[in-house]
mmCIF file of the C-alpha atoms, coordinates in Angstrom:
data_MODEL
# 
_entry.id   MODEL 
# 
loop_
_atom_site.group_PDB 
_atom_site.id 
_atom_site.type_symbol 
_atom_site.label_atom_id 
_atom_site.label_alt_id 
_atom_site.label_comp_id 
_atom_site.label_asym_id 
_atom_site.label_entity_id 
_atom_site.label_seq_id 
_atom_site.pdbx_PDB_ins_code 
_atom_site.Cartn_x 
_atom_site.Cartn_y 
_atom_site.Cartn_z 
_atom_site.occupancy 
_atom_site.B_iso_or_equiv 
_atom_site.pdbx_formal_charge 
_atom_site.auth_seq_id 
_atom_site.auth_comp_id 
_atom_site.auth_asym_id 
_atom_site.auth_atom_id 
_atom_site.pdbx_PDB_model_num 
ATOM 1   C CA . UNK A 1 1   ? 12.669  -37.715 41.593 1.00 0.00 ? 1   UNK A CA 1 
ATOM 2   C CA . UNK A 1 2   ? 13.572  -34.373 39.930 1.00 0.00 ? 2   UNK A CA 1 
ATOM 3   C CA . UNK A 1 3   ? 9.556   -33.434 39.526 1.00 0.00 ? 3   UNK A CA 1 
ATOM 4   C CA . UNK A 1 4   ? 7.392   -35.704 41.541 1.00 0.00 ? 4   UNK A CA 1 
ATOM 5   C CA . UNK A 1 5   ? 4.195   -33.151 40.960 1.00 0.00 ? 5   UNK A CA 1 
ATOM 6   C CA . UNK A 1 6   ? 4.321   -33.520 36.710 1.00 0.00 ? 6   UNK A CA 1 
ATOM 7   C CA . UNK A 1 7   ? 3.718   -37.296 37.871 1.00 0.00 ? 7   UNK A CA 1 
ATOM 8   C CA . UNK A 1 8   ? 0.566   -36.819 40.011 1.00 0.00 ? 8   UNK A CA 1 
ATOM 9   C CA . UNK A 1 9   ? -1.959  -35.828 37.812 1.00 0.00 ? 9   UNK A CA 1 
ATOM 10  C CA . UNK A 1 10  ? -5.512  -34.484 39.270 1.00 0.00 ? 10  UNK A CA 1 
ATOM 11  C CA . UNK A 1 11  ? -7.700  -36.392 37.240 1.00 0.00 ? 11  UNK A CA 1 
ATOM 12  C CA . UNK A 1 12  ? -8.840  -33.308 35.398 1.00 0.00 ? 12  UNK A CA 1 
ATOM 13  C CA . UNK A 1 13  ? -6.902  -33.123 32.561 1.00 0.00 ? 13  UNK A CA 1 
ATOM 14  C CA . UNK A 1 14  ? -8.418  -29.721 31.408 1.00 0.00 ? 14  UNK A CA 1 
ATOM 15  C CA . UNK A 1 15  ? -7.258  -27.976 34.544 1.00 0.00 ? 15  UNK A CA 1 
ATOM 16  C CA . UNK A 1 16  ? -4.076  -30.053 34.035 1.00 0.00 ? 16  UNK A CA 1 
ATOM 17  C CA . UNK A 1 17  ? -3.426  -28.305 30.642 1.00 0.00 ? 17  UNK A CA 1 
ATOM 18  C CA . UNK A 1 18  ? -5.058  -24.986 31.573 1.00 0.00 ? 18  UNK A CA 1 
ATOM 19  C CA . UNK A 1 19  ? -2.076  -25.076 34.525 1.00 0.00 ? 19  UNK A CA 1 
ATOM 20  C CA . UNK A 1 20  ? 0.672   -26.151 32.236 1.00 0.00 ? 20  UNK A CA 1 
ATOM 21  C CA . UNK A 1 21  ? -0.458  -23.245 29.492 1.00 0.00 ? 21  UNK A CA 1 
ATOM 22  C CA . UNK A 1 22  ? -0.473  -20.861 31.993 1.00 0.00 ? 22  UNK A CA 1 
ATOM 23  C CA . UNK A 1 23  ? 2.844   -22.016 33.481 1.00 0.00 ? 23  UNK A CA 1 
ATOM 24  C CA . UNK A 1 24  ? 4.311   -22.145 29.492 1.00 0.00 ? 24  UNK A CA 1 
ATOM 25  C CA . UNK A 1 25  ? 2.725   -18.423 29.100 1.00 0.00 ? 25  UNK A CA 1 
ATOM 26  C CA . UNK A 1 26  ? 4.324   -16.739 32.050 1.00 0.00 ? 26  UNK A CA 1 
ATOM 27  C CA . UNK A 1 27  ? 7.524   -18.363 31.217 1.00 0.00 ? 27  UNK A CA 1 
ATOM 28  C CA . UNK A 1 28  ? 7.592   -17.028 27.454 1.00 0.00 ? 28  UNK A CA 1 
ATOM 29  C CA . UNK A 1 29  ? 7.290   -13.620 28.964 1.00 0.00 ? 29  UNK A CA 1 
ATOM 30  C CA . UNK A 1 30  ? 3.053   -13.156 28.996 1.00 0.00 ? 30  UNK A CA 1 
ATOM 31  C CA . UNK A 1 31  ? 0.432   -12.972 26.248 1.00 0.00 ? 31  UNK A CA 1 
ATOM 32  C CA . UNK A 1 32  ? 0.370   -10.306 23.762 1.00 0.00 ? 32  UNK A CA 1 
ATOM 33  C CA . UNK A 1 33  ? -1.751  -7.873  25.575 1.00 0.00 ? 33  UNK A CA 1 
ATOM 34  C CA . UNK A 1 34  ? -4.996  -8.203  23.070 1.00 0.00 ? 34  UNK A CA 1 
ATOM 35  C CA . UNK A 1 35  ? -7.740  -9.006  25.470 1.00 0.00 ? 35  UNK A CA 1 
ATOM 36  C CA . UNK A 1 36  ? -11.180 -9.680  24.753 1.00 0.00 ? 36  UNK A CA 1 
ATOM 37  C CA . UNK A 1 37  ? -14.392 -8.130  26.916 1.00 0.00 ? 37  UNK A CA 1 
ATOM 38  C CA . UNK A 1 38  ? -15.015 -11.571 27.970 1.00 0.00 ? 38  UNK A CA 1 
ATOM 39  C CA . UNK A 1 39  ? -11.718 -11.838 29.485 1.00 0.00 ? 39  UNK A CA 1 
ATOM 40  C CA . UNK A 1 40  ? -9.778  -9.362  30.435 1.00 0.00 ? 40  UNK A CA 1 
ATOM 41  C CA . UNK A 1 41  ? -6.054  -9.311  31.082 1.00 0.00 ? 41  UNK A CA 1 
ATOM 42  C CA . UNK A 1 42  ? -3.297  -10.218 32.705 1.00 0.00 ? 42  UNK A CA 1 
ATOM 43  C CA . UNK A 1 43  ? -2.629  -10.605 36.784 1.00 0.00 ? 43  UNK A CA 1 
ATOM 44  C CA . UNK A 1 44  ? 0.142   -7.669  37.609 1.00 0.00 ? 44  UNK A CA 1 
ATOM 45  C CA . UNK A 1 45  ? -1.020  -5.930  34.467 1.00 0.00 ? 45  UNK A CA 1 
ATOM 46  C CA . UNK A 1 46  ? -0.870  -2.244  34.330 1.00 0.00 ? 46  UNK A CA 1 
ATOM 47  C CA . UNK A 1 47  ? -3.118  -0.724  34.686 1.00 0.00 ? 47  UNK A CA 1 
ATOM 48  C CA . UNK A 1 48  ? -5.573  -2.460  35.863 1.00 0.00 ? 48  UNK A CA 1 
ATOM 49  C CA . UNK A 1 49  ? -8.767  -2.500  33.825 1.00 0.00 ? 49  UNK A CA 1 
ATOM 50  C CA . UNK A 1 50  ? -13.004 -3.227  34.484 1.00 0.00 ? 50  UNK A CA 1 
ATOM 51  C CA . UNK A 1 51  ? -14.607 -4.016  31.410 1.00 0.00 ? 51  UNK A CA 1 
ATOM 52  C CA . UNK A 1 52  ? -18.710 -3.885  31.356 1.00 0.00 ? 52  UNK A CA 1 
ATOM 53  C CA . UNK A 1 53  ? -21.709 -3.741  29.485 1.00 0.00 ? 53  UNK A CA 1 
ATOM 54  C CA . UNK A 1 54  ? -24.622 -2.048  29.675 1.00 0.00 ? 54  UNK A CA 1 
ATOM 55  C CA . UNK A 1 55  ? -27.831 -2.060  26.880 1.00 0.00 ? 55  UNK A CA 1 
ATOM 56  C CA . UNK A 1 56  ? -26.640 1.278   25.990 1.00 0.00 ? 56  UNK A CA 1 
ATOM 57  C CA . UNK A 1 57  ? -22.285 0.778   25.885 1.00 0.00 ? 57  UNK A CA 1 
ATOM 58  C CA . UNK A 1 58  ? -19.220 -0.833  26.514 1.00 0.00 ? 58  UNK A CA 1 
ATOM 59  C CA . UNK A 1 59  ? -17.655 0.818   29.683 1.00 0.00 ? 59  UNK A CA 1 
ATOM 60  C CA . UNK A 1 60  ? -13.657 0.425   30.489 1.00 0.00 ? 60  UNK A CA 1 
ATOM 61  C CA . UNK A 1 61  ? -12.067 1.733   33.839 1.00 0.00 ? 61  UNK A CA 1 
ATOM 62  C CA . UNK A 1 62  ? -8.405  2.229   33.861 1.00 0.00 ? 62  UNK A CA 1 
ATOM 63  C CA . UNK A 1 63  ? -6.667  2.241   37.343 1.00 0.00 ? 63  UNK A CA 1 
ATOM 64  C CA . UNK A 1 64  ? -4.222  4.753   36.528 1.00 0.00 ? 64  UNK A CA 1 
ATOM 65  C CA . UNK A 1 65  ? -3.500  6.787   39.997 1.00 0.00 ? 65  UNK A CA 1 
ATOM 66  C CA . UNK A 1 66  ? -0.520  9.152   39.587 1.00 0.00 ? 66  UNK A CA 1 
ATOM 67  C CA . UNK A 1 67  ? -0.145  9.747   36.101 1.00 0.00 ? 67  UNK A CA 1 
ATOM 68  C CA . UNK A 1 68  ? -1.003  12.834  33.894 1.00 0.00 ? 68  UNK A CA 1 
ATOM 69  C CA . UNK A 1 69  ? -3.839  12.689  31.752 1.00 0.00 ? 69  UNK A CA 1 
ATOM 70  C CA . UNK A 1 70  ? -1.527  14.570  28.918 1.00 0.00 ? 70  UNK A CA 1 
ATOM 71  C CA . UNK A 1 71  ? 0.663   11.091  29.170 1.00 0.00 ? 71  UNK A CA 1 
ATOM 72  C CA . UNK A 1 72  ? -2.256  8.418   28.279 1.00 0.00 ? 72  UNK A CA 1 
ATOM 73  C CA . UNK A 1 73  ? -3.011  7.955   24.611 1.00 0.00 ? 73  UNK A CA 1 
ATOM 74  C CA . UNK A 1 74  ? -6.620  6.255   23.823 1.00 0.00 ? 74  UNK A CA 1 
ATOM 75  C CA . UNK A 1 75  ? -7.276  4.122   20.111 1.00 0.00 ? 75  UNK A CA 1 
ATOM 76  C CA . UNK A 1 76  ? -9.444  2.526   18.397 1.00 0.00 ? 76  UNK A CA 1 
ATOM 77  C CA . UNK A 1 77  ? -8.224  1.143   15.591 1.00 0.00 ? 77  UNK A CA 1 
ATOM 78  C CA . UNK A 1 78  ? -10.310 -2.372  13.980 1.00 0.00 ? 78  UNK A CA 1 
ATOM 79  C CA . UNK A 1 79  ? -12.359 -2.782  16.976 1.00 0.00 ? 79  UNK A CA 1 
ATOM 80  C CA . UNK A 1 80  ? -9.013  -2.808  19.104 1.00 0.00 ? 80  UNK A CA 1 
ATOM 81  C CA . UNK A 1 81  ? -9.388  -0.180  21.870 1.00 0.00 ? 81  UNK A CA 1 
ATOM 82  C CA . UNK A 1 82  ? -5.468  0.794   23.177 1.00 0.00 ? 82  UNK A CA 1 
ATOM 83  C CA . UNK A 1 83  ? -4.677  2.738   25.884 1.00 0.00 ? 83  UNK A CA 1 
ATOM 84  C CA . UNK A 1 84  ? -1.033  3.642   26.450 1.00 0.00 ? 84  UNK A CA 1 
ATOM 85  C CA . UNK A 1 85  ? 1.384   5.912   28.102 1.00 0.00 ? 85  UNK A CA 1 
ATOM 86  C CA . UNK A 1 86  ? 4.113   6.249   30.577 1.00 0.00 ? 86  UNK A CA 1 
ATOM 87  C CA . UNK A 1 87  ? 4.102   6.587   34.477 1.00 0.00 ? 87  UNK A CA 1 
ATOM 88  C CA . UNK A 1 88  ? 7.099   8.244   35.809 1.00 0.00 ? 88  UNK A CA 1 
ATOM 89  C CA . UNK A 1 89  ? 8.664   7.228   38.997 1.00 0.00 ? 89  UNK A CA 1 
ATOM 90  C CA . UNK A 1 90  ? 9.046   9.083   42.788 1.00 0.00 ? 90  UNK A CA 1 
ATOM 91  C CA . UNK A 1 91  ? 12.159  10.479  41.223 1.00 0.00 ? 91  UNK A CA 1 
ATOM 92  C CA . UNK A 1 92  ? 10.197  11.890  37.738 1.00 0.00 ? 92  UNK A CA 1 
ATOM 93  C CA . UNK A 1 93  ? 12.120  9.710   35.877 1.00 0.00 ? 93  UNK A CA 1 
ATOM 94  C CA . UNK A 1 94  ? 10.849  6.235   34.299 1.00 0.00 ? 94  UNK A CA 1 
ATOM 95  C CA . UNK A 1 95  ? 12.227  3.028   34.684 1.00 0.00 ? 95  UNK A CA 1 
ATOM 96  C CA . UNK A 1 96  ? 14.277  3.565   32.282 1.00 0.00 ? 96  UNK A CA 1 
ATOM 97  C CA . UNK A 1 97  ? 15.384  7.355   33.541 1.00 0.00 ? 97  UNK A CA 1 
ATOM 98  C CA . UNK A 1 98  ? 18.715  7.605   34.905 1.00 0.00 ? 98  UNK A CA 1 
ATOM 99  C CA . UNK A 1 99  ? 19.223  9.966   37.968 1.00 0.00 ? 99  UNK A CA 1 
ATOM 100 C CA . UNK A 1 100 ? 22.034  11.774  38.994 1.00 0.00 ? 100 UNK A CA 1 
ATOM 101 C CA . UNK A 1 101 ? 22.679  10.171  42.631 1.00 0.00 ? 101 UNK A CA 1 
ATOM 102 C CA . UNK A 1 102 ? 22.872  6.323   42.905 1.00 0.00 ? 102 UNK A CA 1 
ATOM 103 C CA . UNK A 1 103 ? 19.877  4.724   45.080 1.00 0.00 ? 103 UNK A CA 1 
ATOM 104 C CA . UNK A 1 104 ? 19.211  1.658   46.075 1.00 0.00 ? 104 UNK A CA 1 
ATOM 105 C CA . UNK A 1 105 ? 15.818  0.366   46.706 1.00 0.00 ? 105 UNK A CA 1 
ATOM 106 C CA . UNK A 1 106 ? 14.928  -2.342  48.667 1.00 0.00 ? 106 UNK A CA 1 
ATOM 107 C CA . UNK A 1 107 ? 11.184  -2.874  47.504 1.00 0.00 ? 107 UNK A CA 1 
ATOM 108 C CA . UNK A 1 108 ? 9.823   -1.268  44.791 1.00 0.00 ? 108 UNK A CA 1 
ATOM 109 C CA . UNK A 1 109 ? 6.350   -1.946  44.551 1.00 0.00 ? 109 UNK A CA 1 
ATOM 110 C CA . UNK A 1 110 ? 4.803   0.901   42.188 1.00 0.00 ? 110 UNK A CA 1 
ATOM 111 C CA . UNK A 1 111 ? 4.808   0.420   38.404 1.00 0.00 ? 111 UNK A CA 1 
ATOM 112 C CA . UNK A 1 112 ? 6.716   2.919   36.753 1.00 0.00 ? 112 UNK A CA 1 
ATOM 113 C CA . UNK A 1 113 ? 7.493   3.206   32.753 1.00 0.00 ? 113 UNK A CA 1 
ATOM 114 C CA . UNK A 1 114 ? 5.976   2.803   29.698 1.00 0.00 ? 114 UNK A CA 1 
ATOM 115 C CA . UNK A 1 115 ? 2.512   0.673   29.474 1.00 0.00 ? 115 UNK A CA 1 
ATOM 116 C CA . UNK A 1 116 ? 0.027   -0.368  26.746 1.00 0.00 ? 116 UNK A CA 1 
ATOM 117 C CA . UNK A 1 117 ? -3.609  -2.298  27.075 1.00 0.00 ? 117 UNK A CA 1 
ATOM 118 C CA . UNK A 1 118 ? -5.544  -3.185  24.313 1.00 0.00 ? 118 UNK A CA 1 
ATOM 119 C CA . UNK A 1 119 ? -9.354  -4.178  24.668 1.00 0.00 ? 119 UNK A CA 1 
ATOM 120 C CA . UNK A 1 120 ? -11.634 -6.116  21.770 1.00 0.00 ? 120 UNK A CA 1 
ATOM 121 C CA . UNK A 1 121 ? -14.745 -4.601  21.164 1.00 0.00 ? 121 UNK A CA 1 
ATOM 122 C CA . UNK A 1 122 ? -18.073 -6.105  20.940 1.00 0.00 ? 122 UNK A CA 1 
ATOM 123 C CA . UNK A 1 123 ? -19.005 -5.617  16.762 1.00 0.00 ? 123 UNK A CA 1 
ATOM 124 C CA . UNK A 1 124 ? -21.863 -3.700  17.961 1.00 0.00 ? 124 UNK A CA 1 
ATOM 125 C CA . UNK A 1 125 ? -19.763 -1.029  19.677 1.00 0.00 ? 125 UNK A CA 1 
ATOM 126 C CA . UNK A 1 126 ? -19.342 2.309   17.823 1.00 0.00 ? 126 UNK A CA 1 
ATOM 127 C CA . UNK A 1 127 ? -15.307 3.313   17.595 1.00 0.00 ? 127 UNK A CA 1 
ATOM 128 C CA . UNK A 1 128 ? -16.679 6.672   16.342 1.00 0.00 ? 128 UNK A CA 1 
ATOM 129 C CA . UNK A 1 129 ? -18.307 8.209   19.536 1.00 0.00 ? 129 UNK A CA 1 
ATOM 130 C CA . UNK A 1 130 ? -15.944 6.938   22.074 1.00 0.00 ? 130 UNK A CA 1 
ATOM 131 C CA . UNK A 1 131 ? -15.333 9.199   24.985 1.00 0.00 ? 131 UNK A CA 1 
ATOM 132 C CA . UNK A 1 132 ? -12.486 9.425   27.871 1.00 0.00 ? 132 UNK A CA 1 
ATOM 133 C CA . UNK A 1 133 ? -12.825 11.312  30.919 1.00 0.00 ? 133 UNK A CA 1 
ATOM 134 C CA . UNK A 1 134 ? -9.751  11.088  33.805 1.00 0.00 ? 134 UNK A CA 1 
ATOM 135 C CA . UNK A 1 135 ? -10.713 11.248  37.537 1.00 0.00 ? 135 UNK A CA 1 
ATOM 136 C CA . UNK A 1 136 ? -8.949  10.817  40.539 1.00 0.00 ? 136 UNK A CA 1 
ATOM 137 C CA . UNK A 1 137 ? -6.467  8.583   39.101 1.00 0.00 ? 137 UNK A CA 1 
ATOM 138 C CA . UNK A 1 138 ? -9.476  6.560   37.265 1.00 0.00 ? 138 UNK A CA 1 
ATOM 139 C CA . UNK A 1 139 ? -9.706  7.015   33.266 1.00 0.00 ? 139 UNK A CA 1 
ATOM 140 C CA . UNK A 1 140 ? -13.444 6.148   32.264 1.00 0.00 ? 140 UNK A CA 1 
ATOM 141 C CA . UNK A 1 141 ? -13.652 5.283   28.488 1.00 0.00 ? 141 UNK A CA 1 
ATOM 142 C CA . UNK A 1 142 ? -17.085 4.938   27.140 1.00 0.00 ? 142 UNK A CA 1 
ATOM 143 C CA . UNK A 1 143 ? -18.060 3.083   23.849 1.00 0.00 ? 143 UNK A CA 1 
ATOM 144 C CA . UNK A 1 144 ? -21.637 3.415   23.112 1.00 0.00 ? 144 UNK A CA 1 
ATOM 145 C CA . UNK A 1 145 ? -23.234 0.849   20.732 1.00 0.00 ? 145 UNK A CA 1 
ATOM 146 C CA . UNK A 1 146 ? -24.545 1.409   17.454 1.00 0.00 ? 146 UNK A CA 1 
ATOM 147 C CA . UNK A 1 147 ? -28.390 2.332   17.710 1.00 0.00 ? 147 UNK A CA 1 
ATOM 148 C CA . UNK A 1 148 ? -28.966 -0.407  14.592 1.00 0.00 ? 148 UNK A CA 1 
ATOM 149 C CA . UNK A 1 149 ? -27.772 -3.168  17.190 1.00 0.00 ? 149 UNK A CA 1 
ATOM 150 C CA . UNK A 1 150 ? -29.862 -1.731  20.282 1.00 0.00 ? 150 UNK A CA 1 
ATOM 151 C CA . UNK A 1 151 ? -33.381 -3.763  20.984 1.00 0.00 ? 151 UNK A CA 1 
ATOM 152 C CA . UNK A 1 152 ? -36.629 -1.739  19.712 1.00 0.00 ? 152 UNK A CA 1 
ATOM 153 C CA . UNK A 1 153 ? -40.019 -2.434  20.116 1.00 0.00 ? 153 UNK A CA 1 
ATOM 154 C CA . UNK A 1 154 ? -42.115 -2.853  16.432 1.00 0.00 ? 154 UNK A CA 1 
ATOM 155 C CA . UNK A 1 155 ? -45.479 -1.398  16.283 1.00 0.00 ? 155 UNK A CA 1 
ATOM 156 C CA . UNK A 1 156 ? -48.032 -3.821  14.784 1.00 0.00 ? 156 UNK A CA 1 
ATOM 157 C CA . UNK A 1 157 ? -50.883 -1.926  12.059 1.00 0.00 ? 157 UNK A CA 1 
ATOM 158 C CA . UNK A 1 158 ? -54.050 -4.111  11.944 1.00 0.00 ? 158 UNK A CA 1 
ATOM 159 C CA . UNK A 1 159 ? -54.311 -5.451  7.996  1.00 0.00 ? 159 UNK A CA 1 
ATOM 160 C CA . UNK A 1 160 ? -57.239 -3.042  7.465  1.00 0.00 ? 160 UNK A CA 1 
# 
């Protein structure tokens, strides 16, 4: 039989489908890159990305080790948040870089060349006051929310 497991089937046909999407995904080269904040991204993505929420804003951490902060571009454009930009390899060239000596590598595990994320916002974050700050290889983007969409208490007046 050429493939016995498409026969065998678990039972759950949800997780039989969510397998074969997955499987017809990674062969068609990956998603499109537009994530949500309820689910973020890609396995071997770069770089790598924590998404939270607080009562106060939307917080993103970018992995980002070894790259300058001059190279990374952050947008928000339609409640899409991109971050973008180009890592350059051990050589200071990108993937795409040629060098002037031939080299062979026999593992290359470190991402280098151009990459681009893109994050959905919540509706109630505000693209207007978002901040970026780049640390030890970590870029910290902050998107506070809109004070109209923030919980507030209502004083009650007696009807005198």
């Amino acid at each position: 039989m050429l493939f016995p497991s498409m026969l065998r089937t678990s039972g759950d046909w949800f997780a039989d489908f969510e397998q074969l999407y997955d499987r017809m995904d990674e062969l068609l080269g990956g998603r499109s890159g537009v994530s949500s904040i309820r689910a973020v991204g890609r396995a071997g993505a770069f770089p790598a990305l924590n998404v939270g929420n607080s009562p106060d804003a939307v917080e993103i951490y970018a992995f980002a080790p070894g790259i300058d902060p001059k190279s990374i571009d952050v947008s928000v454009d339609k409640g899409l948040l991109a971050i973008s930009g180009e890592r350059q390899g051990e050589d200071g060239k990108s993937s795409s870089g040629k060098s002037g000596e031939e080299r062979t590598a026999y593992a290359n595990e470190r991402f280098s060349g151009r990459f681009h994320r893109v994050v959905a916002l919540s509706e109630d974050a505000d693209p207007a006051r978002v901040e970026a700050t780049y640390r030890n290889g970590v870029l910290k983007i902050v998107v506070p929310k809109r004070e109209s969409s923030k919980p507030r208490q209502i004083q009650i007046s007696s009807g005198s």
